[in-house]
N, CA and C of each residue as an Amber inpcrd file, in Angstrom:
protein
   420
  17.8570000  29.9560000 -45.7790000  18.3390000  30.8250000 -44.7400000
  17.2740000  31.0570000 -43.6800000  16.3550000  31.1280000 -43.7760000
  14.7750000  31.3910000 -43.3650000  15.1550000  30.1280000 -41.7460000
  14.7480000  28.6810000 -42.7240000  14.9700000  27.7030000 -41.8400000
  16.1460000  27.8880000 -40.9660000  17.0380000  27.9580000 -41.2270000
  18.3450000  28.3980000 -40.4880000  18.1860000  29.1610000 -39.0300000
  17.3410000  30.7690000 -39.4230000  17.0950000  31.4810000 -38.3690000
  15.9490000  30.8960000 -37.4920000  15.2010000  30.0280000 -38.2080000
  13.9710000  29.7630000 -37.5800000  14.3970000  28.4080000 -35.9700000
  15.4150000  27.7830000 -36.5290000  15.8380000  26.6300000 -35.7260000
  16.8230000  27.4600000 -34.8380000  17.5510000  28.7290000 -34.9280000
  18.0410000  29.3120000 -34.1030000  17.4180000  29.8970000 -33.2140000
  16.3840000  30.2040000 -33.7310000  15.6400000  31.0330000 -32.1430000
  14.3070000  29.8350000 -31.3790000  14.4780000  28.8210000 -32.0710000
  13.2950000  27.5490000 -31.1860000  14.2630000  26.7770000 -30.2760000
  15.6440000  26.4560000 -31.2190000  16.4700000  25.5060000 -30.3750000
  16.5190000  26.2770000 -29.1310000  17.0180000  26.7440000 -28.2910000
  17.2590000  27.8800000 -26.7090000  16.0160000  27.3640000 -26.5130000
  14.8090000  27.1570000 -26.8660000  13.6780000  27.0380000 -26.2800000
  13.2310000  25.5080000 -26.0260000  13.5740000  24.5390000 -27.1810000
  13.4870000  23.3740000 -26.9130000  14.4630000  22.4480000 -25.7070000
  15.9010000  23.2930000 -25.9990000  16.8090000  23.1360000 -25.0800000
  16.2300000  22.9890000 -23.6280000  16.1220000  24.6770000 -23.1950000
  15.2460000  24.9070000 -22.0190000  14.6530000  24.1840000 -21.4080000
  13.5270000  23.6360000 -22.1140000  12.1610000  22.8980000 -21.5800000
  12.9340000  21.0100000 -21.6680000  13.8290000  20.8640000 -22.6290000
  14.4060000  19.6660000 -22.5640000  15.4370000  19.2630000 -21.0610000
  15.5590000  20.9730000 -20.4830000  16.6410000  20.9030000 -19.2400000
  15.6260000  20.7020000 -18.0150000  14.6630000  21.4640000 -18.2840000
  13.9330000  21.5910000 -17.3540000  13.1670000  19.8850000 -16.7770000
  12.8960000  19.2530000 -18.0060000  12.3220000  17.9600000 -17.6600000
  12.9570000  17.1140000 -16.9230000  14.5980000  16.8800000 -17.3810000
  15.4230000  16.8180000 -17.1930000  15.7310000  16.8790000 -15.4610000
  15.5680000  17.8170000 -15.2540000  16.0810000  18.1940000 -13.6900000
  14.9170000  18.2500000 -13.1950000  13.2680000  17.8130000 -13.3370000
  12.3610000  17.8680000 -12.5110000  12.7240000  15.9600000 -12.0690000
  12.7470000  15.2830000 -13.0670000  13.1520000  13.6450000 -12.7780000
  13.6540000  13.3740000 -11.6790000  14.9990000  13.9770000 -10.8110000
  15.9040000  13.3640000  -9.9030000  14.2660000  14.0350000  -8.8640000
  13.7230000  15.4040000  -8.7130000  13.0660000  15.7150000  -7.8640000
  12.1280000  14.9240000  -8.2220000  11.0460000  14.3640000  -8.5850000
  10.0500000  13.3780000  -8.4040000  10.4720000  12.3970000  -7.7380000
  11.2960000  11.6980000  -8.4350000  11.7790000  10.5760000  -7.5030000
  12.0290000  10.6300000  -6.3860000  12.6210000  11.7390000  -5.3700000
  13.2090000  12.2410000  -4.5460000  11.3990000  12.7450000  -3.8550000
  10.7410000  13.2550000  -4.4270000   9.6500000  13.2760000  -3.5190000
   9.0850000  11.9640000  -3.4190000   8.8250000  11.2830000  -4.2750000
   8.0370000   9.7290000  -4.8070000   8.6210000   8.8150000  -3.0260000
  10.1470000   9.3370000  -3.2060000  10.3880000   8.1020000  -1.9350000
  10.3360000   8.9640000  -0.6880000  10.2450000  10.2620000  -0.6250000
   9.9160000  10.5700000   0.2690000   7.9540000  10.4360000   1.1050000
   7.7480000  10.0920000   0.2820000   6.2610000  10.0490000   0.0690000
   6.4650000   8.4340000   0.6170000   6.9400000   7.7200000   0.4000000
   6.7860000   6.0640000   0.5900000   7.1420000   5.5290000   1.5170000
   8.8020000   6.6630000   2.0160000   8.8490000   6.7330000   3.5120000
   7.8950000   7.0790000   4.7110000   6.9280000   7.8150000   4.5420000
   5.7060000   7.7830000   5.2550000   4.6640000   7.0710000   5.2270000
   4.9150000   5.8860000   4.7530000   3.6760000   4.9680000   4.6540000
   3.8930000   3.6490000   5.0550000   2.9880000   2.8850000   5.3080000
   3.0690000   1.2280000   6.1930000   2.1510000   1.2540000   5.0340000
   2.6760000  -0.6400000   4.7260000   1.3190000  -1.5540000   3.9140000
   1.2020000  -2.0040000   4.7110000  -0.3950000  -2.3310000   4.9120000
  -0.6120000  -3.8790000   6.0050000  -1.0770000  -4.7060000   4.6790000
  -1.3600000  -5.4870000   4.9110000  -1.1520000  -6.8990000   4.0580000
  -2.5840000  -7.9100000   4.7120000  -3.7100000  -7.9420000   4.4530000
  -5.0980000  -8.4620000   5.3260000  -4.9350000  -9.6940000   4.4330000
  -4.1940000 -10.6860000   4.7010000  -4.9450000 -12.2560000   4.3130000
  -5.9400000 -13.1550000   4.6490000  -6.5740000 -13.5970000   3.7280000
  -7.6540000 -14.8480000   4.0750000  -7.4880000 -15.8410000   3.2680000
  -8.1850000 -16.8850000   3.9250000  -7.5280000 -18.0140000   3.3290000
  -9.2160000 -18.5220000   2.3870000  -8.4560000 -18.5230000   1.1790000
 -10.3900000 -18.8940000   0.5840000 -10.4610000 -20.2710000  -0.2080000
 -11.2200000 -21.2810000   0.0080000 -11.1830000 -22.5050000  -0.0340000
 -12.6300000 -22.4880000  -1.2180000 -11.6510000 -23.4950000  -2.3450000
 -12.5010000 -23.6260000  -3.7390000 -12.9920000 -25.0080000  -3.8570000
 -14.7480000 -24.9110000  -3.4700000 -15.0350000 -26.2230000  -3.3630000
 -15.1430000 -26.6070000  -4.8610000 -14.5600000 -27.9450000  -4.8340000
 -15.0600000 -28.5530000  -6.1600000 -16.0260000 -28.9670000  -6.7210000
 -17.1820000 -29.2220000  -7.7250000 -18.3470000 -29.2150000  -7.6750000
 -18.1620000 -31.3110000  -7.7870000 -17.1070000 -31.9380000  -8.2730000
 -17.1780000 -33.0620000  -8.4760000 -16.2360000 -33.8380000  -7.4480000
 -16.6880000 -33.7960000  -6.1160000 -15.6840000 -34.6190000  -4.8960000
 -15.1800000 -35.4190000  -5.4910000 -15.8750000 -36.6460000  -6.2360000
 -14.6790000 -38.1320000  -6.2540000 -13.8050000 -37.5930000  -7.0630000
 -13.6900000 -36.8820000  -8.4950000 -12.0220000 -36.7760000  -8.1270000
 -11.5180000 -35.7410000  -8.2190000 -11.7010000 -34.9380000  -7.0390000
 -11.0820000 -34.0100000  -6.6470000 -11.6300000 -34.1680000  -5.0080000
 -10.8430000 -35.3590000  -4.0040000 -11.2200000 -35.4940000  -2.7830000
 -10.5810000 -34.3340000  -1.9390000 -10.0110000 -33.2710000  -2.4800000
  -9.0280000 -32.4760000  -1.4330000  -9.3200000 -31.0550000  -1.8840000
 -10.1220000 -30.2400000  -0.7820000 -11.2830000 -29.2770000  -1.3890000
  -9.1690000 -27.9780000  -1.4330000  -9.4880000 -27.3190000  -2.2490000
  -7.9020000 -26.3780000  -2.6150000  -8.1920000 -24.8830000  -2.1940000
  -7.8910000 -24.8930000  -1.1610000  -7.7250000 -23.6110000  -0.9920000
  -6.6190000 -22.5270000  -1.7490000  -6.9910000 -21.1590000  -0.9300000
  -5.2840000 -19.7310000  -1.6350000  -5.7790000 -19.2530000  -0.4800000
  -4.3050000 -18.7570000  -0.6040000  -4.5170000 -17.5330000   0.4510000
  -5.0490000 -16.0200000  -0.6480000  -5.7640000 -15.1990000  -0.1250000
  -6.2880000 -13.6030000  -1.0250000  -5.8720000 -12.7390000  -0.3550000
  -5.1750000 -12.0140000  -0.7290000  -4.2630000 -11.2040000   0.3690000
  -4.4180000  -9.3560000  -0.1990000  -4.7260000  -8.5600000   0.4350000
  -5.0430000  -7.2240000   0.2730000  -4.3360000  -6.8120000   0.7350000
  -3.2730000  -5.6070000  -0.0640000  -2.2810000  -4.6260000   1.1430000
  -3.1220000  -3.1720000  -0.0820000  -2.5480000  -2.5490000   1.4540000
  -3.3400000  -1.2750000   1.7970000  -2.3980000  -0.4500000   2.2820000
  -2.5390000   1.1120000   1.7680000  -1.2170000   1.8350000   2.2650000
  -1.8400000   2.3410000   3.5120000  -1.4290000   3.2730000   4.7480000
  -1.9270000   3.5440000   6.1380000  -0.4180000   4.8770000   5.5870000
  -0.8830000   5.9150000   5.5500000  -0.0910000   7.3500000   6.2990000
   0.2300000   7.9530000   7.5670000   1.5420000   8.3390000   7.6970000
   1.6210000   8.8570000   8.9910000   2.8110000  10.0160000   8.6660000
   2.3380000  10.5660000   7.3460000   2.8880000  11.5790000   6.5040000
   2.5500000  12.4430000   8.0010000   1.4350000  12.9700000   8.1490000
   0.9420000  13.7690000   9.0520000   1.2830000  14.1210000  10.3300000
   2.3430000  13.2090000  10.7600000   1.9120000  12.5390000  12.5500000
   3.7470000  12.4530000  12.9980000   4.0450000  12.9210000  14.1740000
   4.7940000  12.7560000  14.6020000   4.9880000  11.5670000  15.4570000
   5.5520000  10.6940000  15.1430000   5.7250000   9.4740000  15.6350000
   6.8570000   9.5220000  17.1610000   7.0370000  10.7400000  17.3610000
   8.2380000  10.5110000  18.6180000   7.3130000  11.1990000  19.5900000
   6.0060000  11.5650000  19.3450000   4.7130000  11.2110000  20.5890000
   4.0030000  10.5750000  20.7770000   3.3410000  10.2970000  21.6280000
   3.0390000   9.2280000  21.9920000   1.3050000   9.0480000  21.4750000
   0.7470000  10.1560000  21.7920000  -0.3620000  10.8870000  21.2450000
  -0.7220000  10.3710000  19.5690000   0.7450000  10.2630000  18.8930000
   0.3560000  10.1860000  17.2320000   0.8130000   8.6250000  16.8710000
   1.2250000   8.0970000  17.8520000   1.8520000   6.9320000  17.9730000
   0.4870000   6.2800000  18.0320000  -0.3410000   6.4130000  19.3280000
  -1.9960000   5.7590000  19.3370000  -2.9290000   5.9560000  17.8660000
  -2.6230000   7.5740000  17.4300000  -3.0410000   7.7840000  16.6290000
  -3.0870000   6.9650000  15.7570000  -1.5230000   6.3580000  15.2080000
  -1.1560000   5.6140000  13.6190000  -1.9100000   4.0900000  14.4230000
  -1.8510000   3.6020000  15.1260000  -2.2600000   2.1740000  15.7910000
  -3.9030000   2.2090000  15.1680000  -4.2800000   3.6890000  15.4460000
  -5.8290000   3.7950000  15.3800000  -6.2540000   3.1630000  13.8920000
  -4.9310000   4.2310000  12.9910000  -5.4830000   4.1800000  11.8380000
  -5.0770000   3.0220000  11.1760000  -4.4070000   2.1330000  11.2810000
  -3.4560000   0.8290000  11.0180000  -4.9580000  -0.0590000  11.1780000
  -5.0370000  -0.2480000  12.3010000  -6.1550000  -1.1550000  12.8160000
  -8.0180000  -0.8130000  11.9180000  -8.1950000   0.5940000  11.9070000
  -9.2570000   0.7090000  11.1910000  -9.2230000   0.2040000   9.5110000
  -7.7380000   0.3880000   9.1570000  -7.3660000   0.1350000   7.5100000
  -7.4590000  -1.6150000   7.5700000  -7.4020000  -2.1110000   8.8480000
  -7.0490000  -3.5440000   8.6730000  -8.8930000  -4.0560000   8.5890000
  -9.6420000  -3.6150000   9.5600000 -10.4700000  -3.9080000   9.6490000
 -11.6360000  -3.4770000   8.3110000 -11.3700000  -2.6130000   7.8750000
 -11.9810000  -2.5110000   6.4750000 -11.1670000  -3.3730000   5.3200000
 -10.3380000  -3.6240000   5.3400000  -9.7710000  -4.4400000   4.4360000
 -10.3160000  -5.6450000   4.7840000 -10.4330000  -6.4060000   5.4440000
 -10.5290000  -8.0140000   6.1890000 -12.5000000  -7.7520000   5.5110000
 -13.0390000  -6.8210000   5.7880000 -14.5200000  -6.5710000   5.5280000
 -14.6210000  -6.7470000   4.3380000 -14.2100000  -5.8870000   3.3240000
 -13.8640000  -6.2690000   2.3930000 -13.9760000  -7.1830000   1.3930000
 -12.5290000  -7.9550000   2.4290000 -12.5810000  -9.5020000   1.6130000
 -13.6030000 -10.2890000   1.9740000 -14.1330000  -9.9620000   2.9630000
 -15.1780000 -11.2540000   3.3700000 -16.2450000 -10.3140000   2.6110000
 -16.6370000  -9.2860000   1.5660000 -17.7580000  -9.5280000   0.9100000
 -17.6120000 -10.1660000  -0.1240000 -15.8790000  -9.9770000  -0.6630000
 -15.6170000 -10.3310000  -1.5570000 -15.5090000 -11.9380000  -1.9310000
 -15.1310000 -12.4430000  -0.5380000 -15.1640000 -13.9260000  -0.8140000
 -15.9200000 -13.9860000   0.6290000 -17.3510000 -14.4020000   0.7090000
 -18.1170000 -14.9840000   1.6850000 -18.0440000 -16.0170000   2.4340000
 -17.8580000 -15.9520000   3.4160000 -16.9560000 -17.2110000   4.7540000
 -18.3280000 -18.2210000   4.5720000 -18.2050000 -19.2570000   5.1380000
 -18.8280000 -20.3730000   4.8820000 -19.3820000 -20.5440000   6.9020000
 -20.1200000 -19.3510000   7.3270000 -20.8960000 -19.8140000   8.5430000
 -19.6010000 -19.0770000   9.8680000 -17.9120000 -18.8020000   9.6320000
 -17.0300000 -18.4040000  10.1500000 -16.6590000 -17.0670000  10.0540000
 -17.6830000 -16.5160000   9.3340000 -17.2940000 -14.7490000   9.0980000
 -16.7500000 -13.7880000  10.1330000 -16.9610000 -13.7390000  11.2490000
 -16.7200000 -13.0590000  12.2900000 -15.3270000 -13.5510000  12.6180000
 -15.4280000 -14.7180000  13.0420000 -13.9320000 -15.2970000  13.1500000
 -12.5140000 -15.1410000  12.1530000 -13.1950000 -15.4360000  11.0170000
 -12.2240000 -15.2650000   9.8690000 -12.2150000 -13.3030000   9.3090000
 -12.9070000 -12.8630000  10.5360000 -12.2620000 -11.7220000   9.9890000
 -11.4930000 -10.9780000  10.7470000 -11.8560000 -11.5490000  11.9880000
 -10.8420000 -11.5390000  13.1810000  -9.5440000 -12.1780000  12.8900000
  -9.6400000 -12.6810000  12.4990000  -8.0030000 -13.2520000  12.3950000
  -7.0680000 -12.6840000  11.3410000  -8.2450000 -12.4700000  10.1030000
  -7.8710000 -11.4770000   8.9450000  -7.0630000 -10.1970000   9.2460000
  -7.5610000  -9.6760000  10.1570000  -7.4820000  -8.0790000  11.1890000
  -6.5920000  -8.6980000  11.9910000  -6.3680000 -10.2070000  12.6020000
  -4.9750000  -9.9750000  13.6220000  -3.5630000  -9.5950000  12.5170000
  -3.9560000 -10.7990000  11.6390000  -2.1940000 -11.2440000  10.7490000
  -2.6150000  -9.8560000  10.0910000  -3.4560000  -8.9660000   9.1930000
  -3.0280000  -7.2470000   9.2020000  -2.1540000  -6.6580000   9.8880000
  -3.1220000  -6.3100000  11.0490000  -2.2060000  -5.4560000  11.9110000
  -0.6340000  -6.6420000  12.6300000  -0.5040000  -7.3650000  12.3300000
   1.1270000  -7.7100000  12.9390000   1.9550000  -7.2640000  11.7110000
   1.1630000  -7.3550000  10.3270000   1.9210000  -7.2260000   9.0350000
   2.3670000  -5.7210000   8.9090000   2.2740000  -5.1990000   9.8690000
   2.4070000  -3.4590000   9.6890000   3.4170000  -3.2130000  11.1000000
   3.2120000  -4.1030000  11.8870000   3.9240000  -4.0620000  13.6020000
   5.5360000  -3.4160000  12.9340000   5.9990000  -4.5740000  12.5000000
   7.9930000  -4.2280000  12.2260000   7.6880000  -2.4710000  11.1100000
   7.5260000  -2.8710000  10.2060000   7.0290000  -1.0430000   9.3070000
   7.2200000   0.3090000  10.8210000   5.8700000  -0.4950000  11.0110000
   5.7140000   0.6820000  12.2930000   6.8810000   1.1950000  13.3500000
   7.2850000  -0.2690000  14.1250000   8.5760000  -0.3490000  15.0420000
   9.7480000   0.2300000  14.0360000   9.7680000   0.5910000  12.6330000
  11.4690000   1.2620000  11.9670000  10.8160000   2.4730000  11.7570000
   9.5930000   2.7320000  11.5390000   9.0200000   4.3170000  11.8480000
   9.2340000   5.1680000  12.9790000   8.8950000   4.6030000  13.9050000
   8.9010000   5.1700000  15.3030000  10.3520000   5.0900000  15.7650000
  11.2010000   4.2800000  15.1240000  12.4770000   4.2040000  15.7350000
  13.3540000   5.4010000  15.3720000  12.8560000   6.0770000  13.7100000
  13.7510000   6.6370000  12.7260000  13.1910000   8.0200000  13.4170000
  12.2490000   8.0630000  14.1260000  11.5150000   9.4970000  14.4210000
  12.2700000  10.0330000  16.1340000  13.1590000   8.9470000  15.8560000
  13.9600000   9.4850000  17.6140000  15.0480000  10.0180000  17.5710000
């Protein structure tokens, strides 16, 4: 009988906290994508080329592309001025340019570093351009 009363007055409580978990789920998620809606990946590729140590047979040196995405916020920023609009460009472009840095410590250019990180930092920042253009569009 003991057990009996004892599971009567915990169940209401396990219940509770079982409802409560319950109904925090749809709200996480519901913040999670609200949270994701404020964000651009840029995407910084380089192209990194694996020399072979034995040319004759392997005459065709194999490159990959190494590709870094990076989130950029504009949680903060009103995108239907123009003011926060330069702003997100600012911060897009600085996220690209530390990313592209980055990779070139990570994989060391062969005499083309400057160049290849310039270009790293162009295809970034275009990889964020369309993101950006359905941001600024949704903020009108």
């Amino acid at each position: 009988m003991n057990r009996y009363i004892k599971y009567v007055r915990t169940a209401p409580v396990f219940l509770a906290i079982a409802g409560l978990s319950l109904a925090a789920t749809p709200l996480a998620a519901q913040e999670e994508a609200e949270i994701l809606e404020k964000l651009i990946v840029i995407q910084a590729p380089i192209v990194v080329e694996r020399k072979s140590e034995n040319r004759a047979s392997h005459p065709v040196v194999p490159s990959e592309i190494v590709e870094l995405k990076r989130p950029v916020s504009f949680a903060d920023l009103d995108l239907a001025d123009s003011a926060d609009v330069m702003e997100l460009d600012a911060r897009i472009e600085a996220i690209a340019e530390d990313s592209c840095e980055m990779l070139g410590e990570m994989f060391p250019f062969d005499g083309t570093g400057k160049a290849e990180i310039h270009r790293c930092m162009k295809r970034a920042i275009a990889s964020a351009l369309d993101q950006k253009e359905r941001a600024i569009a949704a903020a009108h």
